[in-house]
N, C-alpha and C positions, 0 to 999 in steps of 0.2 A: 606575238606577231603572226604564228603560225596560224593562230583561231579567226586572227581578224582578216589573211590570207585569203583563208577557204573558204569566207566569208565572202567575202569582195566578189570570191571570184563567180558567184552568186548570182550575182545583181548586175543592171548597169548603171554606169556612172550620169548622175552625182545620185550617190547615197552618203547617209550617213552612222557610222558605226557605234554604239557608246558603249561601256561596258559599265554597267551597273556596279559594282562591285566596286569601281573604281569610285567611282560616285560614296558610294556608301561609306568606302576607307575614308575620301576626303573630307566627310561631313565628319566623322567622331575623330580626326585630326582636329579639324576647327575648334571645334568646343571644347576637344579635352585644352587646346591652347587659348578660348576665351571662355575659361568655365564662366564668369560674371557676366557674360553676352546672351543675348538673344542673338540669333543668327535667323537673316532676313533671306531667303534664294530670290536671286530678281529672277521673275519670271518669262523673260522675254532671252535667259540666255540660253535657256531649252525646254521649250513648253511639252515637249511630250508627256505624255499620261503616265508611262512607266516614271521616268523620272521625279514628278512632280506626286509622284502616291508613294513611290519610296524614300520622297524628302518627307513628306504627311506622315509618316509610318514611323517615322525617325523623332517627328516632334519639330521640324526645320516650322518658323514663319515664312510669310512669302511675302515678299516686294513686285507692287503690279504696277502695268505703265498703261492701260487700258482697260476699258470694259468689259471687254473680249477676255482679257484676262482675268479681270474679275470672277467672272460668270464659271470660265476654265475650271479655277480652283474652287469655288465654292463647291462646282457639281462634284467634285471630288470628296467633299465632305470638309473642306478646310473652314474651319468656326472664324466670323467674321474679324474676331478680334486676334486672330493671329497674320490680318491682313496689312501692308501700309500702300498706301498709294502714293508712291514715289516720286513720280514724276511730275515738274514743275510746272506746265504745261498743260490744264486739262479745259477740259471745254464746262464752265457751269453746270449744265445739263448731266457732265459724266460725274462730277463730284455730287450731285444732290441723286444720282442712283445709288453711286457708291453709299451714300451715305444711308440710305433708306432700305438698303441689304447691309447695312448696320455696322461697316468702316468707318471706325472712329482715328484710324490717323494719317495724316497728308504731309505733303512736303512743297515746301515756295521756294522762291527766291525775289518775289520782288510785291510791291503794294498791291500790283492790280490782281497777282492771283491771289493774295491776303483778301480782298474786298470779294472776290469772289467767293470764297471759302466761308467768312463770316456769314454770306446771306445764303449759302448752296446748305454747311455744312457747322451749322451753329453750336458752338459747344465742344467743338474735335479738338484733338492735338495737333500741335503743327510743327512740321520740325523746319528750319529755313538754312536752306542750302547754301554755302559760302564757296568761290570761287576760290581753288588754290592750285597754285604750279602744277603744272606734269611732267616736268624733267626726270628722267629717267624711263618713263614708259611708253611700252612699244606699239600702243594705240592713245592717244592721250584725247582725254575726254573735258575733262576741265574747264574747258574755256567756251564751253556749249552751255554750260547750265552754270546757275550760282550765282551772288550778288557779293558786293565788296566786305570784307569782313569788316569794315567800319559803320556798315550800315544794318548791318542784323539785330545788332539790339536792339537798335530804335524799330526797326521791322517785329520784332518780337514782341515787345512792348507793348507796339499800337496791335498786335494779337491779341493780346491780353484786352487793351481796351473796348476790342472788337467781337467781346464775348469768348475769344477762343483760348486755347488752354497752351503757352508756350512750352514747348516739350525738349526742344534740344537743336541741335545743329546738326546737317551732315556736310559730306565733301567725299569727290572721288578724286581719288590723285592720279587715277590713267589706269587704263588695263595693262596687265602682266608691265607693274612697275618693278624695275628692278633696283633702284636705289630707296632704301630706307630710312635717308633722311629727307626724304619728300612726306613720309606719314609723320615724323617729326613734328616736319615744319606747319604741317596740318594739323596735327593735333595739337601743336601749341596755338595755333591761332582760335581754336574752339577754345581751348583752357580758359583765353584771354577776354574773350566774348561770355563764356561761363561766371566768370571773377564779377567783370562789368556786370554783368543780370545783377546776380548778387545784392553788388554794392548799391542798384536799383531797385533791391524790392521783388526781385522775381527767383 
């Protein structure tokens, strides 16, 4: 507190402070607790350079919600295939850049941006976002993005049929969630969507 004190008292307000360090502990937290993960940084929750070169540094992938970010990280030196373009939402024109600075995976939730993607981004991986609860957390995000989990397979599926390569599912259950059986209940509805692929063929 004393360092970030005599810091502050520095500047004027609004700034903002990070401690790197802390950053850095959190990241070999993470992985030492998902050694089988790839761990994604979304980019959009703090673009600065420092940040985003000591997640590079470290070997983190990066989750981007724009072009802008795209462009951010690559000039960084981040290699395209440790890139996902996350968000559900893009404009054709951004996915067939992304795609040709050579992002190979994206994320939907619904047919129209599937159709777009097969003819922007032919051949990518796709992961298709499913809508789940945010009970318990104290920004809940949920219910902005993602399609019904009864409708993903058959969304995946027609990926497949659509030239592209179906990769998996995601889901946010809400920022700083504090109950535990909301990732539960998420990650059993992916489990169930996984089974069903399966039993289809994929």
């Amino acid at each position: 507190f004393g360092r970030i004190k005599a810091c502050a008292d520095q500047h004027e307000t609004p700034f903002l402070v990070v401690d790197l360090k802390t950053i850095d502990r959190a990241y070999d937290d993470l992985v030492d607790g998902f050694p089988f993960a790839k761990v994604y940084y979304a980019v959009k929750a703090n673009p600065a350079n420092e940040v985003l070169s000591l997640l590079r540094d470290k070997g983190s992938n990066f989750d981007i919600a724009s072009i802008y970010e795209l462009e951010k990280v690559l000039a960084l030196g981040v290699k395209p295939e440790q890139i996902s373009f996350g968000n559900t939402i893009k404009k054709q024109s951004d996915i067939a850049a992304a795609f040709a600075l050579g992002v190979r995976l994206f994320s939907f939730d619904c047919a129209e941006e599937l159709e777009k993607l097969a003819i922007a981004a032919p051949g990518a991986k796709v992961v298709c976002r499913i809508f789940v609860g945010n009970d318990g957390a104290r920004w809940p995000l949920g219910a902005k993005f993602g399609c019904a989990a009864d409708a993903t397979c058959d969304l995946l599926i027609s990926a497949q049929s659509l030239g592209l390569a179906a990769h998996g599912v995601a889901f946010h259950v809400g920022s700083q969630q504090t109950d535990l059986a909301s990732w539960d209940l998420a990650n059993g509805q992916a489990a169930m969507i996984f089974t069903e692929l399966r039993e289809r063929g994929i």
